[in-house]
C-alpha positions as CSV (number, residue, x, y, z in Angstrom):
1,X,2.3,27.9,29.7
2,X,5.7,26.9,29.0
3,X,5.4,25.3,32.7
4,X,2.7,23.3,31.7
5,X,4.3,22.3,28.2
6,X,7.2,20.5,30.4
7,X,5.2,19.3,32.3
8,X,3.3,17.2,29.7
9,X,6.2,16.1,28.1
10,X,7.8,15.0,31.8
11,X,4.7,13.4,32.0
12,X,4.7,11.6,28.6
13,X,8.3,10.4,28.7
14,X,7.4,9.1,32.0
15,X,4.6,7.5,30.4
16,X,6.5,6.3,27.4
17,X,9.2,4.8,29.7
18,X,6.7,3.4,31.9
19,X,5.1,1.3,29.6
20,X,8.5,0.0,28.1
21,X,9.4,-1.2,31.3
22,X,6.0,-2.8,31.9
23,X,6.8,-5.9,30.1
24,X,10.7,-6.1,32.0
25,X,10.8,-8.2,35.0
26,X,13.7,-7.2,37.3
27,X,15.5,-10.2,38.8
28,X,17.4,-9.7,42.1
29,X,20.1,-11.5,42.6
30,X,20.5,-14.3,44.9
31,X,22.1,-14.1,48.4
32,X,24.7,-16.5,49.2
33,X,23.3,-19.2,51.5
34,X,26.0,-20.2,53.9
35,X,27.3,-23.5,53.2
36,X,26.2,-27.0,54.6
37,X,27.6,-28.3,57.9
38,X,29.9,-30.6,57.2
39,X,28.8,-34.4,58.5
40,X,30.9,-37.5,59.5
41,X,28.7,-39.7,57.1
42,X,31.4,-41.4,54.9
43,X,30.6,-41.0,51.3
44,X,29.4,-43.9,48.8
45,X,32.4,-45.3,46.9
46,X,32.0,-44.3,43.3
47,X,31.9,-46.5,40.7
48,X,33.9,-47.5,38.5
49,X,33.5,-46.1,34.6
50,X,32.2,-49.1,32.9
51,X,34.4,-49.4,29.9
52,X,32.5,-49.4,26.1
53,X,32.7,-53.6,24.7
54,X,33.5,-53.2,21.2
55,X,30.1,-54.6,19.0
56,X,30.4,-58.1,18.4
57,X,32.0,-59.0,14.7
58,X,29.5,-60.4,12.8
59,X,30.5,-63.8,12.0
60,X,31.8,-65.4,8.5
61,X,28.3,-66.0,6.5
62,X,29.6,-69.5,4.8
63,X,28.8,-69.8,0.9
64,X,25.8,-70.9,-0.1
65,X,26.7,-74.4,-1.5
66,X,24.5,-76.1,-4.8
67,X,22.4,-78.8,-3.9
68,X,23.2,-81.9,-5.3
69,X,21.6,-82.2,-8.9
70,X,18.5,-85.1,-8.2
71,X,19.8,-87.8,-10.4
72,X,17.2,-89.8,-12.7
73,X,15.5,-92.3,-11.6
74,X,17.7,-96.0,-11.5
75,X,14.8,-97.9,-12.3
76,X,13.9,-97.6,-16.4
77,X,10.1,-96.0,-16.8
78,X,9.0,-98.6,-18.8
79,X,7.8,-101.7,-17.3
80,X,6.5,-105.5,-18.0
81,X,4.0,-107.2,-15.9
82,X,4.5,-111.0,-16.4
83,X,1.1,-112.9,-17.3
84,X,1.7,-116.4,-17.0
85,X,1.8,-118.4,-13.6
86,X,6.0,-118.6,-14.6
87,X,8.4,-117.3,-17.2
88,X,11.2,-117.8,-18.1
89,X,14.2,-115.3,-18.6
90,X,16.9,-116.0,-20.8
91,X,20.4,-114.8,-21.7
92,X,19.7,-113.8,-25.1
93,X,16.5,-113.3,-27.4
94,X,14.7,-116.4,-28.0
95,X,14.2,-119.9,-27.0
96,X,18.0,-121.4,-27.7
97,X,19.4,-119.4,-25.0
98,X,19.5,-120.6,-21.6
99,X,16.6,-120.0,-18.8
100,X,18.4,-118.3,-16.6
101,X,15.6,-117.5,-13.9
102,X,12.4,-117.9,-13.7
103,X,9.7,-115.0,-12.4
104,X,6.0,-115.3,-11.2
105,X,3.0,-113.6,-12.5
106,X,2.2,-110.0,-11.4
107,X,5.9,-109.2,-11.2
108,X,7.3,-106.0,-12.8
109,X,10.4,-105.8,-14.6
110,X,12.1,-102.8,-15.8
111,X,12.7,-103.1,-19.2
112,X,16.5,-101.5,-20.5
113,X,16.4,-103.2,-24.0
114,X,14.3,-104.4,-26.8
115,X,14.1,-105.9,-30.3
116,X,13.3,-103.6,-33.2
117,X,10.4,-106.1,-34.0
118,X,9.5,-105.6,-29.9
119,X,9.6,-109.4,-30.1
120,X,11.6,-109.5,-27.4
121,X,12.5,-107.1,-23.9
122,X,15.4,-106.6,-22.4
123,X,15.0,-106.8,-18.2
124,X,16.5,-106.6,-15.1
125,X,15.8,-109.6,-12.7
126,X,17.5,-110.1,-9.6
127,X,20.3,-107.7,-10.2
128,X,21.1,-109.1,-13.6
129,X,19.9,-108.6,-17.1
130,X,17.8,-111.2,-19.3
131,X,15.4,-111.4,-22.0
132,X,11.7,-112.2,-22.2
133,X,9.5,-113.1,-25.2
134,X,6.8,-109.7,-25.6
135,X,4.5,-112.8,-25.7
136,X,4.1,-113.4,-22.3
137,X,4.1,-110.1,-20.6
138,X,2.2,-106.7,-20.7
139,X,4.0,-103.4,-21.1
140,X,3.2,-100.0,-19.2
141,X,5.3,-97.5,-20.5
142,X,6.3,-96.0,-23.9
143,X,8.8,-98.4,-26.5
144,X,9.9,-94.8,-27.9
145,X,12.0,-94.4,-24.8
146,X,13.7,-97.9,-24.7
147,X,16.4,-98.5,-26.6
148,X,16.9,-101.2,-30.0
149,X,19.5,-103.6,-29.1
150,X,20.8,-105.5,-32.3
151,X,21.2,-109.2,-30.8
């Protein structure tokens, strides 16, 4: 019995070792291959390492400059249409100062100046300044804007 005792546990560890080894692969290892004939085929010429170019450096953003402040307009708002066929435009407020031009109906004259009784309107008439009498014309515009001259 003691035969057949050792023989079981032969057998097991066999077994046992068996089934450890089950999962093992064994790898042989390789032979050496004997080494390629050598040929008279002149090799390629091998390049040249390519040398890393530096990133390029970003360039100088310029300041952003202010744009130029729109200036107001040159020409007053306030405007006279002239009514009659001719008027005339004088150097001062009334009719003792000299004509000195005349303008057409349907023009437009800024007007840079006025009476406090807005008798009379300051204009500018072919690049020069003169009066004419509030008689003869028709304003578009607001007087609150214009300025009283004292004549």
């Amino acid at each position: 019995m003691r035969r057949l005792k050792h023989g079981l546990i032969i057998m097991l560890c066999l077994l046992t070792a068996g089934a450890s080894l089950a999962g093992c692969r064994i790898i042989a290892a390789p032979t050496p291959s004997a080494a390629p004939p050598a040929t008279s085929t002149p090799e390629a010429p091998t390049p040249a390492p390519v040398q890393p170019t530096q990133p390029p450096t970003p360039a100088a953003t310029p300041a952003p400059t202010a744009s130029p402040t729109p200036e107001a307009p040159t020409e007053p708002p306030v405007v006279v249409i002239v009514l009659p066929e001719a008027l005339n435009v004088r150097s001062g407020p009334g009719v003792d100062y000299k004509a000195i031009a005349t303008v057409s109906s349907g023009a437009e004259l800024p007007v840079i100046g006025r009476r406090e009784a807005n008798d009379w309107f300051k204009v500018i008439v072919n690049g020069g300044e003169g009066w004419v009498v509030a008689l003869y014309v028709e304003v578009r515009g607001s007087l609150d804007e214009v300025p009283v001259m004292n004549y």
